[in-house]
C-alpha positions in Angstrom: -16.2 -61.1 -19.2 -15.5 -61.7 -15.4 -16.4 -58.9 -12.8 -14.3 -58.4 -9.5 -16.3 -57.7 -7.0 -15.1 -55.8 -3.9 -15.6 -55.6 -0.2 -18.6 -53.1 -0.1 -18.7 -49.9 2.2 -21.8 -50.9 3.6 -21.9 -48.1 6.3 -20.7 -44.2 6.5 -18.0 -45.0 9.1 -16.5 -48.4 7.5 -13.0 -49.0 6.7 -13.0 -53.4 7.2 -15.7 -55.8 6.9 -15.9 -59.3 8.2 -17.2 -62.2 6.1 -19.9 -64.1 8.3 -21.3 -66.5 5.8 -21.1 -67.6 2.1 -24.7 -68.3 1.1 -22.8 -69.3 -2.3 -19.6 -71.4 -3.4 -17.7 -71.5 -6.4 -19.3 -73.0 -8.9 -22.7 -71.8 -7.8 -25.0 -69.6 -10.2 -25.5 -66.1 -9.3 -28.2 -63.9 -10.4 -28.9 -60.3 -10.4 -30.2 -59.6 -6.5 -29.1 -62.8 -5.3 -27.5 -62.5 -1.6 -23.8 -63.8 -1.7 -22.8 -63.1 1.6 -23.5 -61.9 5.2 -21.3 -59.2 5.6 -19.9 -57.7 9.1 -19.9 -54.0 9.5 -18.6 -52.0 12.4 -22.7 -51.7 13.0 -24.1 -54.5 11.9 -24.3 -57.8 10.0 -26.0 -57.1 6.3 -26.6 -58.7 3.2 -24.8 -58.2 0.3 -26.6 -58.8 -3.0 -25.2 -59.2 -6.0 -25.2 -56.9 -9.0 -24.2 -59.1 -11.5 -25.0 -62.2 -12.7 -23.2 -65.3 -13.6 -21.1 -68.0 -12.1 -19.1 -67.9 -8.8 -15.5 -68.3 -10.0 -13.3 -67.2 -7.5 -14.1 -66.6 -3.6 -11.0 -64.0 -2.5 -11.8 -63.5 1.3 -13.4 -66.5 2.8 -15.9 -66.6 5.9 -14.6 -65.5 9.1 -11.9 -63.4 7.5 -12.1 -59.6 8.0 -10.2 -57.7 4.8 -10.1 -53.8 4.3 -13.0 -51.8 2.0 -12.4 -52.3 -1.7 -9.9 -55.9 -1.2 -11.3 -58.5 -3.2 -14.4 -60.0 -2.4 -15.0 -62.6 -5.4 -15.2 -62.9 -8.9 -18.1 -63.3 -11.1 -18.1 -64.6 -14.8 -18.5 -67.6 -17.4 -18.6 -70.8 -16.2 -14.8 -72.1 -17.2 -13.6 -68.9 -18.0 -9.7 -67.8 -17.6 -9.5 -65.5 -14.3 -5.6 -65.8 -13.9 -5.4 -62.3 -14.9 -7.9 -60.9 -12.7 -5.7 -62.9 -9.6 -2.9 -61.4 -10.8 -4.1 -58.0 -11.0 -4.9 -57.1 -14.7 -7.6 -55.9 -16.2 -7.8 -53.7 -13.3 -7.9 -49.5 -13.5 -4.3 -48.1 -12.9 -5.4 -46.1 -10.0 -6.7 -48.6 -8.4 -3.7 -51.4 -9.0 -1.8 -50.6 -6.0 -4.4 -50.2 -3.4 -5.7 -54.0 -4.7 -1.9 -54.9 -4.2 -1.3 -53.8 -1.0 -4.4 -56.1 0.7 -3.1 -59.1 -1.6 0.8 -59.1 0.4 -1.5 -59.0 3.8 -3.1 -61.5 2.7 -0.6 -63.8 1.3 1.3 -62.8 4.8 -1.7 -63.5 6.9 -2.5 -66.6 5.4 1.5 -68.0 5.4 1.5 -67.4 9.4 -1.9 -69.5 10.1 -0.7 -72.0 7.8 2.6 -72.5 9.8 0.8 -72.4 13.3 -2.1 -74.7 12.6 0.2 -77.7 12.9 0.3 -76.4 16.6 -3.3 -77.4 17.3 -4.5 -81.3 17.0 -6.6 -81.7 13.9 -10.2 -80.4 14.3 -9.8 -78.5 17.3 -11.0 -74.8 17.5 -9.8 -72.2 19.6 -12.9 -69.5 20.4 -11.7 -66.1 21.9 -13.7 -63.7 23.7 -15.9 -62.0 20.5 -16.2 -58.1 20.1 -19.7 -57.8 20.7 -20.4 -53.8 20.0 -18.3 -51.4 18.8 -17.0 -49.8 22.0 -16.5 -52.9 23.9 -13.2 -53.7 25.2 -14.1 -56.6 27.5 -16.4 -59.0 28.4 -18.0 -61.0 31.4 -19.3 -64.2 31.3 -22.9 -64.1 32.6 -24.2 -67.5 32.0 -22.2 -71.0 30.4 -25.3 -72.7 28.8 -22.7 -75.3 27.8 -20.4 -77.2 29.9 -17.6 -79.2 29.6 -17.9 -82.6 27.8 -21.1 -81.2 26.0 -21.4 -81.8 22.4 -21.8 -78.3 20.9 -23.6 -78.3 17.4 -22.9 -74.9 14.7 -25.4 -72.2 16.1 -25.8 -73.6 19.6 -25.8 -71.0 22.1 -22.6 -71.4 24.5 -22.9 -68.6 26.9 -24.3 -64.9 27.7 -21.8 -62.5 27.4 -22.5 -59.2 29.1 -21.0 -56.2 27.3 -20.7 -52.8 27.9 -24.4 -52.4 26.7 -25.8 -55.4 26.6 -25.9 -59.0 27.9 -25.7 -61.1 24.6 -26.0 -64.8 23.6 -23.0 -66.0 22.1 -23.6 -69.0 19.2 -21.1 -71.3 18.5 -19.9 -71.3 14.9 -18.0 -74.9 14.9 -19.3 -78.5 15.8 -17.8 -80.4 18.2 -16.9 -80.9 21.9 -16.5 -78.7 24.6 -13.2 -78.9 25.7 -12.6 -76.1 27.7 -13.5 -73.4 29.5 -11.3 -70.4 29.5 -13.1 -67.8 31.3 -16.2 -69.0 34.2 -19.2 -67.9 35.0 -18.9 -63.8 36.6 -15.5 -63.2 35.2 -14.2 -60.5 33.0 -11.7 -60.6 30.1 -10.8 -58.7 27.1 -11.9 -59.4 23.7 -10.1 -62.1 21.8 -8.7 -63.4 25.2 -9.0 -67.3 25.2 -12.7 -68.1 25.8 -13.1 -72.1 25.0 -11.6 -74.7 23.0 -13.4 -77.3 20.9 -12.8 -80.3 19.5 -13.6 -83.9 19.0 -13.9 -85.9 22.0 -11.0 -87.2 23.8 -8.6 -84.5 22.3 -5.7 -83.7 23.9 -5.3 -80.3 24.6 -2.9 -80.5 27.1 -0.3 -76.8 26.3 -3.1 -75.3 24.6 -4.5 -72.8 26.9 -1.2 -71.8 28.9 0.6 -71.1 25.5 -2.4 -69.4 24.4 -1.8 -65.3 23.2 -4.5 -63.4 21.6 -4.1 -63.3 17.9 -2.0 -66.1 17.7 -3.3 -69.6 18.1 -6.4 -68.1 17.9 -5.5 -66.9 14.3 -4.4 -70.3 13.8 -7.1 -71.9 14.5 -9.3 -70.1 11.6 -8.1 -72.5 8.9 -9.6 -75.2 10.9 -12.6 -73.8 11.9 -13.3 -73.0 8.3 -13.3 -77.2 7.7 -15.4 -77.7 11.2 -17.8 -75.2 9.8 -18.4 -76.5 6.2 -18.7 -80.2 7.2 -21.4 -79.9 9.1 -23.0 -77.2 6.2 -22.6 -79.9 3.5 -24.1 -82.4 6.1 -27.5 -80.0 6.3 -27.6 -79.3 2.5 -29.7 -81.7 1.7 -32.4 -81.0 4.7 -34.6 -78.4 3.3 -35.8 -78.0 6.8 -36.5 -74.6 8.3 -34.3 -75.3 11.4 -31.5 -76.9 12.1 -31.0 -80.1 14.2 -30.7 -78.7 17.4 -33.7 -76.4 16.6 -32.1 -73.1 15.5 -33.9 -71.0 13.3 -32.5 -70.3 9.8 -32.6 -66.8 9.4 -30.9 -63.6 8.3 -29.2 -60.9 10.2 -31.4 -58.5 8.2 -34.7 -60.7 8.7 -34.0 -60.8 12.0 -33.5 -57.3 13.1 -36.8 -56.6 11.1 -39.3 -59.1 12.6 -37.7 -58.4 16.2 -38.6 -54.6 15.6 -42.1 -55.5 14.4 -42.5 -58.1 17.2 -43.2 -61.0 14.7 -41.7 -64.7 15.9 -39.5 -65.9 13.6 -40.9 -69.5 14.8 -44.4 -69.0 12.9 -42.4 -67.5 9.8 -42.1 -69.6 6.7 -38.8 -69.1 5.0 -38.4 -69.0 1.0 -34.5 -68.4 0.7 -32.2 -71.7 0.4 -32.7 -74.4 3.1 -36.2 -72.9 3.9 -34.3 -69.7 5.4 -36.1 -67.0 6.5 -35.2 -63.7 4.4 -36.3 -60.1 4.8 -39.2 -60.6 2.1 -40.6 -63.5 4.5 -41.0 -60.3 7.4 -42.2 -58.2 5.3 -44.9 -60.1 4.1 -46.0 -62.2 7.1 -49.8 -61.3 8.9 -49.3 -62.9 12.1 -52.8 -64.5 13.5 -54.5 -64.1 16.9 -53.9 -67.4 17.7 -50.5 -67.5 17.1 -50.3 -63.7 19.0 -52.0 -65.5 22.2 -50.0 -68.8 22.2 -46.4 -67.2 21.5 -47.4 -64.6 24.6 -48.9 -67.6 27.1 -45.1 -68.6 27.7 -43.8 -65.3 28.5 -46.6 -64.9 30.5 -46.2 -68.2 32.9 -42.7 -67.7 33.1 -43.2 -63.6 34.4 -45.3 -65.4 37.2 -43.3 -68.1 37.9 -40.4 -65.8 39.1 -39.6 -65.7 42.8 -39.1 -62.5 44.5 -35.4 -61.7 45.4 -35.0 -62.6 49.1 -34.2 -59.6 51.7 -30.2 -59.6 53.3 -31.1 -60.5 57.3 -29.1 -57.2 59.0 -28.9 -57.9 62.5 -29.7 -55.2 65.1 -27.1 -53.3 66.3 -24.3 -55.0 64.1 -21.8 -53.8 61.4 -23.0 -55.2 58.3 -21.5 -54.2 54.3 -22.4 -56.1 51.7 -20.0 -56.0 48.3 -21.5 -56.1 45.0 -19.2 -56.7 42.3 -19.3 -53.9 39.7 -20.8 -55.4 36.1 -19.3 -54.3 33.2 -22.5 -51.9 32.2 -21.7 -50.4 35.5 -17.9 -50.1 34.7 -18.6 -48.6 31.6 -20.9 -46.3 32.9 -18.6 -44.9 35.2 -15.8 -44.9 32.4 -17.8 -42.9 30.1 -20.0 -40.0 32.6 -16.6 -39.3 33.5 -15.0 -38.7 30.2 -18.1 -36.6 29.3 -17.9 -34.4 32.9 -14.2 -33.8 33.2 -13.3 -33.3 29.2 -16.9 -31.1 27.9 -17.8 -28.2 29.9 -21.0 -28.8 31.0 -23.3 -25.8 31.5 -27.0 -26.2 32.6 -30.5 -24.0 31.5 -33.3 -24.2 33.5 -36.8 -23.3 32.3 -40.6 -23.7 33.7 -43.6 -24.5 31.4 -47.0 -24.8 32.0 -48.5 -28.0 30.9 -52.2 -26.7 30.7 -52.5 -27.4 27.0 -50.7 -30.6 27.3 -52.7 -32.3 29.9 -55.5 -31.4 27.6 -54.3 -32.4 24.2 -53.0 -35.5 25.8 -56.1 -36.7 27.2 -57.9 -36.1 24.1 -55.2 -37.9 21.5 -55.6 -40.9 24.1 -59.2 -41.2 23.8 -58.4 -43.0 20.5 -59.3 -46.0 20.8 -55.9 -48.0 20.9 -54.2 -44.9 21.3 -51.6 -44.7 24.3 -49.6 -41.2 24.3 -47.2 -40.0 27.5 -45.6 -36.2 28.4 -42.5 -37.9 27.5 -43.7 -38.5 23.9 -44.6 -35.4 23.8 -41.4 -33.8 25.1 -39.2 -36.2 22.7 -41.4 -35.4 19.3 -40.9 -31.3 20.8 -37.4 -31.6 20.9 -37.0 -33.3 17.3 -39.1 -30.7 16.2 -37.0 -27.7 17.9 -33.6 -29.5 17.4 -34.6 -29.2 13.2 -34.9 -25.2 13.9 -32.0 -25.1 16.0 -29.8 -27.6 14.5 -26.7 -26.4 16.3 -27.8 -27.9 19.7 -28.1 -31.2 17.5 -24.4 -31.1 17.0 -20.8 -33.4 17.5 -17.5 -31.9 19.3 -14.2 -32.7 16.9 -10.9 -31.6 18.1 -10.7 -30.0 14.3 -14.7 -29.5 13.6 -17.6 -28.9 15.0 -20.3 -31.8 13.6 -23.4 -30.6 12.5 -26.4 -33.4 12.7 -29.0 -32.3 10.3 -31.0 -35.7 11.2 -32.7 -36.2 14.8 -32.1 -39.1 16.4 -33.1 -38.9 20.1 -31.7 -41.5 22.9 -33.7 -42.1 25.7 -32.0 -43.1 29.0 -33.7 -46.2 30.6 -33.1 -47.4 33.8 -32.2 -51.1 34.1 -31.4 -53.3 36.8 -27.4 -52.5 36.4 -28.0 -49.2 35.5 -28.6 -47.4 32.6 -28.8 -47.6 28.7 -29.7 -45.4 25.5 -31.8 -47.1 23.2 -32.3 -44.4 20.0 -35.2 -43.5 17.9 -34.0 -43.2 14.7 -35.4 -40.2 12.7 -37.4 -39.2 15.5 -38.6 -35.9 13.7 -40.6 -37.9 11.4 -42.3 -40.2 13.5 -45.8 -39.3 14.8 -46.5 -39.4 18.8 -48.2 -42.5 18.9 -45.2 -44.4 16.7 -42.8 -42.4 19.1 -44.7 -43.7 22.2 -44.7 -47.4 20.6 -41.0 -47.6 20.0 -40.3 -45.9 23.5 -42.2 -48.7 25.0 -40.4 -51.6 23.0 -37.6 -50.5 24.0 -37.8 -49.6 26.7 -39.3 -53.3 27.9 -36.4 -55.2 25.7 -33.9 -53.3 27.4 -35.1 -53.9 30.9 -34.5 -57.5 29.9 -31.7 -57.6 28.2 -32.4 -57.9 24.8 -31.3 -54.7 23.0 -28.8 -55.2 20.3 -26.0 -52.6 20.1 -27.1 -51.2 16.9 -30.2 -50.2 18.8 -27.9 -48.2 20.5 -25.9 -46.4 18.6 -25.8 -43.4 16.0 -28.3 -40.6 18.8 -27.6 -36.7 18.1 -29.3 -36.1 21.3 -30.6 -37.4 24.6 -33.8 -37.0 26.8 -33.7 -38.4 30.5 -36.9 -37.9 32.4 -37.3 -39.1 36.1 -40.3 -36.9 36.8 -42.4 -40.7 37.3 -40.1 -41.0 40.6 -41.5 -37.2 41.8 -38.5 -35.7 41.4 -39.1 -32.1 40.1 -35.9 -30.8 38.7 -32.5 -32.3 38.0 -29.6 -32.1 36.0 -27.9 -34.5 33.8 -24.4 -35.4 32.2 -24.2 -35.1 28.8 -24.3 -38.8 26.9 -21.0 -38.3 24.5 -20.8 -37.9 21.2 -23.8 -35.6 22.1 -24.0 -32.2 22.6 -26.9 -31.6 25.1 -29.2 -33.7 27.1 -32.1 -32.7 28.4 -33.5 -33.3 31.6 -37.2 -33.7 32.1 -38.8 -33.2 35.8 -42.5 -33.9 37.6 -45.7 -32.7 36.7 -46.5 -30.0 39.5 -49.3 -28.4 40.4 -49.1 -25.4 41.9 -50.5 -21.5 42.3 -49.2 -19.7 39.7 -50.0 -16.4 38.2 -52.0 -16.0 34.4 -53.2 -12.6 33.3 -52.3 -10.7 36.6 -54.5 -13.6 38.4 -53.3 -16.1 41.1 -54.8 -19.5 40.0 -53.8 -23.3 39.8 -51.6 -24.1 36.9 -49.7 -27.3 36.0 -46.1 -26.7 35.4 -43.2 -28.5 35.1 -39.2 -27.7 35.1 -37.0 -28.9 32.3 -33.0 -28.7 32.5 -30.7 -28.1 29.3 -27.1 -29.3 29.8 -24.8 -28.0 27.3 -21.3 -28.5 26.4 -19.9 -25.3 25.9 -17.4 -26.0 23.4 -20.3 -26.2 20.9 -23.2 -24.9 22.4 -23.2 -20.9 23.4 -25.5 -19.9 26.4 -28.0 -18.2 24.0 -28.1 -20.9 21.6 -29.4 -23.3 24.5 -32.0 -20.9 25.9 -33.5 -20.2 22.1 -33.6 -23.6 21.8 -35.6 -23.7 25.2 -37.7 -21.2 24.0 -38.6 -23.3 21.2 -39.2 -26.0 23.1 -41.5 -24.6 25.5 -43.9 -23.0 23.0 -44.0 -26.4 21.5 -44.9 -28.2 25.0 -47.0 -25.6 25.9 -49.1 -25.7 22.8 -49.0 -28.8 21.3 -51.0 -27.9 18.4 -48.1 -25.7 17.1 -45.9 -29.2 16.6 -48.1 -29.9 13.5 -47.5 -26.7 11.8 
């Protein structure tokens, strides 16, 4: 008997998913734990696997359409067997009959409206609109066009850098064709699903394209078409069982991807089992890199740190009036946008506390003479506060006009300074890591954000943040709270200084931390036991492994 299957809820906060890619068509076998598609969260891209077995019958929301939780995904059965009641909405559970209804008229509606407006665009020709990058981003600049017009543009050729609100991302191209246009240059700033470029074949005329162009409508349009330009050149590849494509891609998925970029593994010196020699999360998982291949895949990155020239110094000349204007990046616009929000709608409150850092000067040097062991004070501070935000999980918590949030997992952003200024990359589950995997991840990601190569999944989903500038000398300092977050806490320099033990004057290590609080969910006392906490952690580090 044929199965509907339905658009998964692949994520707490999910209500729409995006199709990315069919990794089956109809008429294709399916098997228990085979992956059908690559589906697109409001987090991340993930495979879905099947839970049924038989043959592909029916594909109800096809790749590159978005479509709500629960709307028909595909249908699964007998080879040959009758599905017209299944399309038309039988055999399904009463309860259910009017919620599967209600995405069917959209999509009959939706589908009617491209259908009429594709005759619009010349045949082959794809609109492609500025793409939602994260989840918060509203706009997007253009850092870099890797492409330019007249180039010939191959499915999962990079077009251009797009720097978001966290990031600065490499857009792929997901049609074939010729560059036709450029919608938006190099430096400027546009919102999402504003008209980005138009491909084609050669020698198109586009003329009236771009100047009748409005977001969601040609672009829309243009779906239908892309879908063809997509699946020609994927029926061209088929029959290369090659682990790349032709313009040297890697085949790989989002899943595999994520996973070998957080273990540090090139996906280049990865054999792929899954279809076309694709790389799948088994290949990660199961892949011993060499030291040869270690050395040779870090020898480039090496030459090309040491190629870089130094940025030249701006000539000011003596006794002149001289400004210089630096365009604000969108990180920096964001920034701005968001520390504001937090100050002016939270009201921030701050607690100040002095430890001594006797014990941990000591227990530091001694978990470091490990060999391959390397352990900072801000590890130590980090796996402290997961520790205390467990006993004290109302610092750990989420303002709601009608609820207060209460995180009972730890997952602690650090703030890292970058060259536009500043990102939170999160440790997930931080209360369960050890110091050195804490001091591991803190310097991965710390380095890939520094260039540029965090996803935004990396950083998303923290219950708490740490920002620590005591490596610049500056002793004590106070910080605005990094929404949805409750508290950040503020982490000054090492100082030492005379300080008084057992009714004795002697030299003592100490340093200051700062706890700001948003007083809508955090009272004053609830901060300083949570300080208190905290300090008898720092101060005696043996007491974090009781």
């Amino acid at each position: 008997m044929a199965i509907k299957v339905t658009m998964p809820r692949l994520s707490d906060t999910m209500t729409e998913g995006t199709v990315a890619t069919w990794l089956k068509k109809v008429g294709d076998k399916v098997s228990e734990g085979d992956i059908l598609a690559e589906i697109e969260t409001d987090k991340a891209t993930m495979e879905f696997e099947s839970f049924n077995e038989g043959t592909l019958l029916h594909i109800g929301i096809q790749a590159g359409e978005t479509a709500p939780v629960d709307s028909l995904l595909a249908i699964i059965g007998k080879e040959g067997e009758d599905i017209s009641a299944l399309l038309a909405g039988g055999d399904a559970p009463a309860a259910e009959t009017p919620k599967a209804d209600a995405p069917a008229a959209e999509a009959k509606t939706e589908t009617a409206a491209p259908a009429k407006a594709a005759t619009e665009l010349p045949k082959g020709v794809v609109v492609v609109t500025m793409p939602r990058l994260s989840d918060t981003m509203t706009e997007g600049t253009v850092a870099t066009w890797l492409k330019k017009v007249g180039d010939a543009v191959s499915e999962g050729d990079i077009l251009a850098e797009i720097e978001t609100d966290k990031a600065t991302m490499e857009f792929e191209s997901f049609n074939a064709g010729t560059l036709l246009y450029i919608g938006i240059q190099e430096g400027s700033t546009a919102p999402v699903d504003s008209l980005l470029a138009i491909i084609g074949p050669a020698g198109t005329d586009i003329s009236g394209i771009a100047d009748n162009f409005t977001a969601g409508g040609t672009a829309t349009a243009s779906a239908p078409a892309a879908e063809e330009t997509k699946a020609a050149p994927a029926a061209e590849k088929a029959p290369q069982a090659a682990e790349t494509t032709s313009n040297g891609r890697i085949l790989a998925s989002p899943l595999a991807k994520k996973i070998a970029s957080d273990k540090g593994i090139q996906l280049s010196q990865v054999k792929g089992s899954g279809e076309n020699g694709r790389i799948v999360k088994s290949d990660i998982e199961n892949f011993t890199p060499s030291n040869q291949t270690q050395t040779a895949a870090s020898a480039p990155a090496a030459k090309q740190e040491a190629s870089a020239p130094a940025a030249p110094k701006v000539f000011v000349p003596a006794g002149e009036v001289y400004t210089e204007e630096i365009k604000n990046s969108q990180m920096r616009k964001i920034i701005a946008k968001r520390l504001s929000e937090s100050l002016f709608t939270a009201p921030h409150y701050n607690l100040v506390i002095e430890v001594s850092m006797d014990e941990a000067m000591q227990a530091r040097a001694a978990i470091n003479s490990v060999p391959d062991t390397k352990v900072s004070f801000n590890d130590m501070v980090i796996k402290a506060c997961a520790l205390a935000l467990k006993k004290h999980p109302k610092i750990n918590s989420t303002w709601k006009e009608d609820a207060i949030i209460i995180n009972h997992h730890v997952n602690i952003g650090v703030a890292v300074a970058v060259e536009d200024g500043l990102v939170v990359p999160v440790l997930k589950f931080t209360d369960a890591m050890s110091l050195s995997q804490i001091g591991g991840s803190v310097r991965d990601l710390a380095g890939r954000a520094k260039n540029k190569k965090l996803g935004p999944q990396e950083m998303e989903g923290s219950t708490f943040t740490v920002s620590n500038l005591g490596m610049f000398g500056i002793t004590e300092f106070n910080s605005i709270i990094n929404q949805p977050n409750s508290a950040i806490l503020s982490v000054g320099a090492i100082v030492e200084k005379p300080v008084v033990k057992n009714g004795q004057i002697v030299v003592g290590n100490t340093m200051m931390l700062s706890l700001a609080c948003d007083h809508r969910t955090i009272d004053g006392a609830t901060g300083a036991q949570f300080l208190q906490t905290l300090k008898q952690y720092i101060e005696s580090p043996v007491t974090m492994l009781a």
